[in-house]
C-alpha positions as CSV (number, residue, x, y, z in Angstrom):
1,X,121.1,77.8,94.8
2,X,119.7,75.4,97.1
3,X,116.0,75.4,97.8
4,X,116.8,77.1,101.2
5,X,118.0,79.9,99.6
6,X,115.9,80.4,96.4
7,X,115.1,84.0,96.3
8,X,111.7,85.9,96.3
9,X,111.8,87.5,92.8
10,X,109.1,90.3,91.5
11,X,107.3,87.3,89.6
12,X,107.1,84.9,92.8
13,X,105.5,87.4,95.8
14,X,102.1,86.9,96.8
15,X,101.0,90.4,96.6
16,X,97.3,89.7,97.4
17,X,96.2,87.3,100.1
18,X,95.8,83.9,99.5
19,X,94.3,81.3,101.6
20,X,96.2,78.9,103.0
21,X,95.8,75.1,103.9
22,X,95.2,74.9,107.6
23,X,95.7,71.7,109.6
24,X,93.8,71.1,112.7
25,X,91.7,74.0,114.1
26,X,92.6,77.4,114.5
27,X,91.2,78.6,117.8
28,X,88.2,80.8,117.6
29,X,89.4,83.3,119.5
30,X,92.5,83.8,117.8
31,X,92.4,86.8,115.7
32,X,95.0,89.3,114.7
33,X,97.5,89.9,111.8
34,X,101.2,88.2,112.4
35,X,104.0,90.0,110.8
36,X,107.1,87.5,109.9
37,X,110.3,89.5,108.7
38,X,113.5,87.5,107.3
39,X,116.1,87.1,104.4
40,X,114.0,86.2,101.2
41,X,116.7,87.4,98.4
42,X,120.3,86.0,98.0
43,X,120.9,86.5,94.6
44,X,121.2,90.5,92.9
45,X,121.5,90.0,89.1
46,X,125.3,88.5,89.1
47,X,125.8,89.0,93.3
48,X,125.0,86.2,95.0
49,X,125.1,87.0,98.8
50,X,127.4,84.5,101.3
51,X,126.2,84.4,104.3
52,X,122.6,83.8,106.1
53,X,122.5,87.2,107.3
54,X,123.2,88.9,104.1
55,X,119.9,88.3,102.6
56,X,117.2,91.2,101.5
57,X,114.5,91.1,103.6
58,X,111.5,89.8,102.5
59,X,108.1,90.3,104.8
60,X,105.4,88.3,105.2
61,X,102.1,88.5,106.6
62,X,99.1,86.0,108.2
63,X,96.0,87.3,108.8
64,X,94.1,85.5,110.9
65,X,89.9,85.3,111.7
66,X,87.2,82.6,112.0
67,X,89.5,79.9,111.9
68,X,91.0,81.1,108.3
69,X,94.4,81.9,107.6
70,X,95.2,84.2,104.8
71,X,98.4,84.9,103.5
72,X,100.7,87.4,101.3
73,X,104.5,88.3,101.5
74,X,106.5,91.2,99.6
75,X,110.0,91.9,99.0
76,X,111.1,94.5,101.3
77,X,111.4,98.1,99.1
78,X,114.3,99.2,100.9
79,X,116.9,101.6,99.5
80,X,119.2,98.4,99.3
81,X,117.0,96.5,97.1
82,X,115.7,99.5,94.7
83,X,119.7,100.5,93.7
84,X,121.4,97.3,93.6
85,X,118.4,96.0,91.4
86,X,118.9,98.6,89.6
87,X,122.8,98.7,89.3
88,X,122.4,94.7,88.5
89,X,124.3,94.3,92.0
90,X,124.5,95.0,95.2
91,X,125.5,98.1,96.2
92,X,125.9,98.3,99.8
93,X,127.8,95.8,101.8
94,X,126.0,93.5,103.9
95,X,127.1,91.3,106.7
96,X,129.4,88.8,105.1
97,X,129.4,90.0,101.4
98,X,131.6,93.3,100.2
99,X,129.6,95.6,97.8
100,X,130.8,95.4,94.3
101,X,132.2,98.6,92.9
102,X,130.9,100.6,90.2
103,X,132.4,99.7,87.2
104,X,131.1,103.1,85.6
105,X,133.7,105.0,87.9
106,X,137.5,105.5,87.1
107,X,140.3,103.8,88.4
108,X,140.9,107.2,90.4
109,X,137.2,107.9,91.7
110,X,137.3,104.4,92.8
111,X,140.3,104.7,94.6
112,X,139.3,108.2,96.4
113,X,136.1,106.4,97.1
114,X,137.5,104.3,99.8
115,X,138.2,107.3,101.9
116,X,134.3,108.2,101.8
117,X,132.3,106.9,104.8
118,X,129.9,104.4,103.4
119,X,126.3,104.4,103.6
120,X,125.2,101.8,105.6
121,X,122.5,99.0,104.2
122,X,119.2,99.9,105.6
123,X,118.3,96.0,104.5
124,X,116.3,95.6,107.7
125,X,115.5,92.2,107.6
126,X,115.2,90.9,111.1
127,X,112.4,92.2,113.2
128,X,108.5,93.7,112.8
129,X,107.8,95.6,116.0
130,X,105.1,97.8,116.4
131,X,105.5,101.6,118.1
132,X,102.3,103.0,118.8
133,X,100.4,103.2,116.1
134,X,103.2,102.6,113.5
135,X,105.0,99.2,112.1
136,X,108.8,99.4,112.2
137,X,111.3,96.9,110.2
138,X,114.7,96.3,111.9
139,X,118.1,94.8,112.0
140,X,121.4,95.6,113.6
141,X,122.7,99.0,112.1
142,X,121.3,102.8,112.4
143,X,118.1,102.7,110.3
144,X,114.6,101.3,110.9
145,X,112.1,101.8,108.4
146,X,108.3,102.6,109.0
147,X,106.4,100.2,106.3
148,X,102.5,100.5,105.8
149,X,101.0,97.7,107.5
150,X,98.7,96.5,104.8
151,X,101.1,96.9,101.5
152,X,104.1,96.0,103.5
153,X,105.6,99.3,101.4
154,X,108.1,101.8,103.0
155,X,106.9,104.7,103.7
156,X,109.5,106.3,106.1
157,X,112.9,106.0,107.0
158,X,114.3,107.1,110.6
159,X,117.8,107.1,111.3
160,X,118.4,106.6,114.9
161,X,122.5,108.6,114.6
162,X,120.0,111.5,113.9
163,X,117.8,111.4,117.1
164,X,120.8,110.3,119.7
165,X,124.2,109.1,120.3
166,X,124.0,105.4,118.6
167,X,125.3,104.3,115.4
168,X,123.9,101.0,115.4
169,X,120.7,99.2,117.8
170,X,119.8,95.2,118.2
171,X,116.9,94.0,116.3
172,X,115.0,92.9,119.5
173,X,113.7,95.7,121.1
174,X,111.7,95.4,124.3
175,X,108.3,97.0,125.7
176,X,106.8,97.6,128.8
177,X,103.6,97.7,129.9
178,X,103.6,101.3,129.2
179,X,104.4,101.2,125.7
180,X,107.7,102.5,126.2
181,X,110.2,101.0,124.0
182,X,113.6,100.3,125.3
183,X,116.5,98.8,123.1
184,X,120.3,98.3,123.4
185,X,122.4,100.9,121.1
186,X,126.4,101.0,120.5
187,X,128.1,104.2,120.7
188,X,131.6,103.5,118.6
189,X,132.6,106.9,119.0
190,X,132.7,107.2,122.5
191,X,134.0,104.6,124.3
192,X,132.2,105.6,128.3
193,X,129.2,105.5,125.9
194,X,130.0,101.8,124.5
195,X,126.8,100.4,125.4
196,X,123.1,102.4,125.8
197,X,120.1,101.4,126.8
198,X,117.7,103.7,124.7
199,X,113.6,104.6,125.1
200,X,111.2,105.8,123.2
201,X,107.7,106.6,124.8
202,X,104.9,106.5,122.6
203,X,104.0,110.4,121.6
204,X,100.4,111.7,122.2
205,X,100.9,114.2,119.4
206,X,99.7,113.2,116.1
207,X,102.2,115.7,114.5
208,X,104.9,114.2,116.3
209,X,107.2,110.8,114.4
210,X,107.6,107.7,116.1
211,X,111.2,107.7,118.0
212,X,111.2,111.4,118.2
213,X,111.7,111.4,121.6
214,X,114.1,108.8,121.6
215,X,116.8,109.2,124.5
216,X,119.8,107.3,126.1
217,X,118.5,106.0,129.6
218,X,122.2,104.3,130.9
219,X,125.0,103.7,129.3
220,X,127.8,100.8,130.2
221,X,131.7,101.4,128.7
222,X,133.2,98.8,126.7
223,X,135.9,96.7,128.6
224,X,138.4,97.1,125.7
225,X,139.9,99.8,124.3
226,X,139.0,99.3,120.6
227,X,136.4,96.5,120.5
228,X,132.7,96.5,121.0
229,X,131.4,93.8,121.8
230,X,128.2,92.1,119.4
231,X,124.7,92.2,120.6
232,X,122.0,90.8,118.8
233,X,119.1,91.2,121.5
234,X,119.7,92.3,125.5
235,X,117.6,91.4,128.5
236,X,115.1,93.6,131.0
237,X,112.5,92.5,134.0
238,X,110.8,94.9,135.9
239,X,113.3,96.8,137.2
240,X,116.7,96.0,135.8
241,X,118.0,95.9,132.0
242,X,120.6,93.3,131.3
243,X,123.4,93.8,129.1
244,X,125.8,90.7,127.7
245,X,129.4,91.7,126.7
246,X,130.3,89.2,125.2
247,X,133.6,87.9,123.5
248,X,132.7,88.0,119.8
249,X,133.2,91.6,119.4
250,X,133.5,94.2,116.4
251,X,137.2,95.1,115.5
252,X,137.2,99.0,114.9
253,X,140.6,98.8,113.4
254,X,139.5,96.3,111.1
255,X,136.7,98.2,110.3
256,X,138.0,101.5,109.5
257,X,140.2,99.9,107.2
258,X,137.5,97.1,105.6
259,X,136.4,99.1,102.6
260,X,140.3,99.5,102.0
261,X,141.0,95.9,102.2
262,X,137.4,94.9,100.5
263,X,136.9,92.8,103.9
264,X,133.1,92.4,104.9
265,X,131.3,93.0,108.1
266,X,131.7,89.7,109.3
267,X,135.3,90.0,108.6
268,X,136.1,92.4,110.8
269,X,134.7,90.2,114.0
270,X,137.3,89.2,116.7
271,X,136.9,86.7,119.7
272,X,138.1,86.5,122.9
273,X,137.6,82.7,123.7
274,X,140.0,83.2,126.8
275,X,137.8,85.6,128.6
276,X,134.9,85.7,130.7
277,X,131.9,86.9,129.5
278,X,129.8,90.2,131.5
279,X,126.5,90.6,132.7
280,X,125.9,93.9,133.3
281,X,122.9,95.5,135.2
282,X,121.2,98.6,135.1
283,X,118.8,99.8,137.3
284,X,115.6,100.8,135.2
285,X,114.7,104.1,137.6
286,X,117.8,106.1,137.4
287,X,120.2,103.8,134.7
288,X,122.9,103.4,137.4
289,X,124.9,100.6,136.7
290,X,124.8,97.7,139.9
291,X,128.0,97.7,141.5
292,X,128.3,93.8,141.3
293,X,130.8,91.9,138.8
294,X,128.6,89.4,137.2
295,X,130.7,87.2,135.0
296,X,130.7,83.3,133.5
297,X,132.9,81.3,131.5
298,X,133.0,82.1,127.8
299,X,129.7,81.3,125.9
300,X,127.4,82.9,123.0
301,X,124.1,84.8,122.9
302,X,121.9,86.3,120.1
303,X,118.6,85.8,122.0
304,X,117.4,86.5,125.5
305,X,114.3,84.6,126.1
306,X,113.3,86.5,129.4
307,X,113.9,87.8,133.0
308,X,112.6,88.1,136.1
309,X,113.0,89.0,139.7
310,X,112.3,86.5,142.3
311,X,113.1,86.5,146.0
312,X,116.5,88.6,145.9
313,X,117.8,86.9,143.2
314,X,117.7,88.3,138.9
315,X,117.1,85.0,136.9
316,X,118.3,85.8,133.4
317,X,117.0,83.3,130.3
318,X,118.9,82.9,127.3
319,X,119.5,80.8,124.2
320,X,123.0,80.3,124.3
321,X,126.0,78.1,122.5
322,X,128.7,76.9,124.0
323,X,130.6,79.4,121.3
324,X,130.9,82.0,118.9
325,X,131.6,79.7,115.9
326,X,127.7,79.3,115.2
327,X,128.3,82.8,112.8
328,X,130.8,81.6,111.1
329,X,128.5,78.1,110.4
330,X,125.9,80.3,108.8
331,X,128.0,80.7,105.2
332,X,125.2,79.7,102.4
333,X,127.8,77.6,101.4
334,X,128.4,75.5,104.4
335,X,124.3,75.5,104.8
336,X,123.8,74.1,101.1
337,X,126.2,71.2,101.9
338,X,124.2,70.3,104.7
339,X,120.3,69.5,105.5
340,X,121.3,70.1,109.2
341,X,122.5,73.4,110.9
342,X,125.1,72.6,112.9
343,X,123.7,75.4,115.4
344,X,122.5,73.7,118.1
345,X,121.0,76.2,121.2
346,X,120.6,75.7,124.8
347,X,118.3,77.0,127.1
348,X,120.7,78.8,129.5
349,X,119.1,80.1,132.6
350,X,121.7,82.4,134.7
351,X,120.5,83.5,138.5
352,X,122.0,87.0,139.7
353,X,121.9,87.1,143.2
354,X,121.1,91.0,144.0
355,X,122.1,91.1,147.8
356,X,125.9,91.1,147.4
357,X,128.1,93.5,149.7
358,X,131.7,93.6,151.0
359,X,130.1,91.2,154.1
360,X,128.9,88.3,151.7
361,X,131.1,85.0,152.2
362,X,133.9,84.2,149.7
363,X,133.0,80.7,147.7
364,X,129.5,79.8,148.7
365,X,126.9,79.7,146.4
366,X,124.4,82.4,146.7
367,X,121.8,81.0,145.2
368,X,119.0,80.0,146.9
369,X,116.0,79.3,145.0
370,X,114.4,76.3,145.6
371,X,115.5,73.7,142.5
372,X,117.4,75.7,141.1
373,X,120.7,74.3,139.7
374,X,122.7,77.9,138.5
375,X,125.3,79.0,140.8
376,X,126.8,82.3,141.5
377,X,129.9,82.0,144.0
378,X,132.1,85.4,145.0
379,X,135.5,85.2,144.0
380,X,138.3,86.7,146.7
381,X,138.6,89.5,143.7
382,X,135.1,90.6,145.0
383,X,133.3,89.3,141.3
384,X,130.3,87.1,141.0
385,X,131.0,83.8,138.8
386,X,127.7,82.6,137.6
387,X,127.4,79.1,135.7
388,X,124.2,78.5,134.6
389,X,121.3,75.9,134.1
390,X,120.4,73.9,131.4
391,X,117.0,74.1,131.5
392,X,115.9,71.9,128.1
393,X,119.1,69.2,129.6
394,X,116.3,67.5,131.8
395,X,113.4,66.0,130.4
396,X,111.9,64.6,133.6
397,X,108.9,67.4,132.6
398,X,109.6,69.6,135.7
399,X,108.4,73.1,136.5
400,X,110.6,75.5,135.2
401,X,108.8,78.5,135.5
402,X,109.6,79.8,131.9
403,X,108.2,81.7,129.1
């Protein structure tokens, strides 16, 4: 494989801290441990994984004091990775690769074994993020796993399906200044329940496990009957949470049948390049859903950068692409090819005006911050079309008030 995608290997970690070669000065005030999570193996004895968001996690850590940087990194122990090394494969199915079948089973066990709901990875290679006084890994499906901070070990494993009604959550979780941990989870059983904003408080009792109080604060329904759309993060200021339903979306049908059909994850993705795209808002106090139809022209999300209220208006941040064709870029084998990625992001910044009744004027633009180049005009349907501003398309070295 490519040098990109050369796997961490038992022999390769750095299980104890090294230091590292530091250029410039590292502030004297900085101090701290950062925790970086991501895919570090693509090959499992004869498996080698396909796409960029197959890999097994790998986590690394910098600590940082006095101007010194140390450093270590450890595969990720996850159930994943201890059974397909192992089996000599992998052995649950990741994003864009279909777990290989166990070729100690009959030709009939195999066959009934399709009709057996599969365990889902818990390969949580995304996301560190830390919940009181515990450190979380996570990615997109129902598990997160509690590692030990210095070892970077498991040591837990909470399954969110147990503690409410999601089946999967985004990697991206947000906090406030609280503590409270909020995140976006999909309900695919339920389709009033599409979409849920969750929380988590962080729990006075020592006897008590992080997420234990985890509850479903609002929920949005999906606009289609049988497709959810994909969310990779969501978006909340002080008062509002921000959903995107957008048009890449999971196929249920597809999916119930995938193991059938040995189709991946990833394979079981359709698009709606034809439709509009829907922000939806929640109000944080009660998780009422606003009354106003916030929607743009087809585009793609995976992170929210930030938002923020300012004078009647919800200014919404995002890195976005112009499509949904960046996932399907993100093959190892198109990236090998290549020393570029041909995923090039823009700084979208959307402004939601917030004072929008049956009185407010058909085809004016309701924006009205100062600078500001988004638009949002009411359509005679009564909806809001947004288009947005390209905030890194000017490099005149304006304020753009952004984080």
């Amino acid at each position: 494989m490519a040098v990109l995608f050369r796997s961490l290997t038992l022999d390769n970690e750095t299980k104890s801290p090294v230091e590292t070669t530091v250029t410039g000065t590292v502030p004297a005030w900085l101090n701290g441990s950062l925790y970086r999570n991501g895919a570090g193996v693509f090959e499992v004895g004869e498996t080698k994984l396909n796409h960029l968001f197959d890999g097994l996690a790998a986590i690394s850590r910098y600590d940082i004091k006095d101007g010194r940087v140390l450093y270590k990194n450890r595969i990720l122990r996850s159930k994943t990775w201890n059974d397909s090394v192992k089996a000599n494969r992998l052995v649950y199915s990741q994003f864009g690769k279909v777990a290989l079948p166990d070729p100690c089973k009959s030709i009939f066990s195999r066959f009934f074994s399709y009709f057996k709901i599969d365990e889902f990875t818990d390969n949580t290679s995304v996301n560190v993020v830390k919940h009181g006084d515990a450190f979380f890994t996570m990615t997109e499906v129902d598990k997160v796993l509690q590692i030990d901070p210095d070892s970077l070990d498991p040591v837990d494993t909470v399954k969110l399906n147990n503690l409410t009604a999601v089946h999967s959550a985004t990697a991206h979780p947000l906090k406030d200044q609280n503590g409270t941990i909020y995140n976006l989870g999909s309900n695919f059983k339920n389709k009033n329940m599409a979409y849920n904003i969750i929380a988590s408080e962080p729990n006075d009792n020592k006897d008590a496990k992080p997420f234990d109080n985890l509850r479903i604060v609002g929920s949005v329904p999906s606009r289609w009957k049988s497709y959810y759309s994909y969310s990779h993060s969501f978006g909340m200021s002080e008062n509002y949470f921000i959903i995107l339903e957008q048009n890449l979306c999971f196929n249920l049908f597809k999916a119930a049948f995938a193991k059938i059909l040995g189709n991946a994850f990833v394979e079981c993705l359709s698009v709606f390049d034809k439709e509009e795209v829907v922000f939806d808002v929640l109000q944080k106090e009660n998780g009422e859903r606003l009354k106003i139809a916030y929607r743009a022209e087809n585009m793609f999300c995976f992170h929210f950068i930030n938002c923020f209220e300012e004078k009647g208006h919800l200014v919404v941040d995002l890195c976005g692409y112009n499509d949904s064709n960046v996932v399907q870029r993100l093959y190892v084998r198109s990236l090998e090819k290549s020393t570029e990625i041909d995923a090039t992001a823009f700084f979208m910044r959307y402004v939601l005006p917030l004072d929008v009744n049956k009185e407010t004027p058909v085809g004016t633009n309701l924006v009205t911050l100062e600078g500001s180049k988004a638009t949002a005009v009411k359509r005679a349907n009564g909806s809001i079309f947004l288009t947005c501003d390209y905030l890194n398309d000017d490099p005149s070295g304006k304020i753009k008030y952004f984080a």
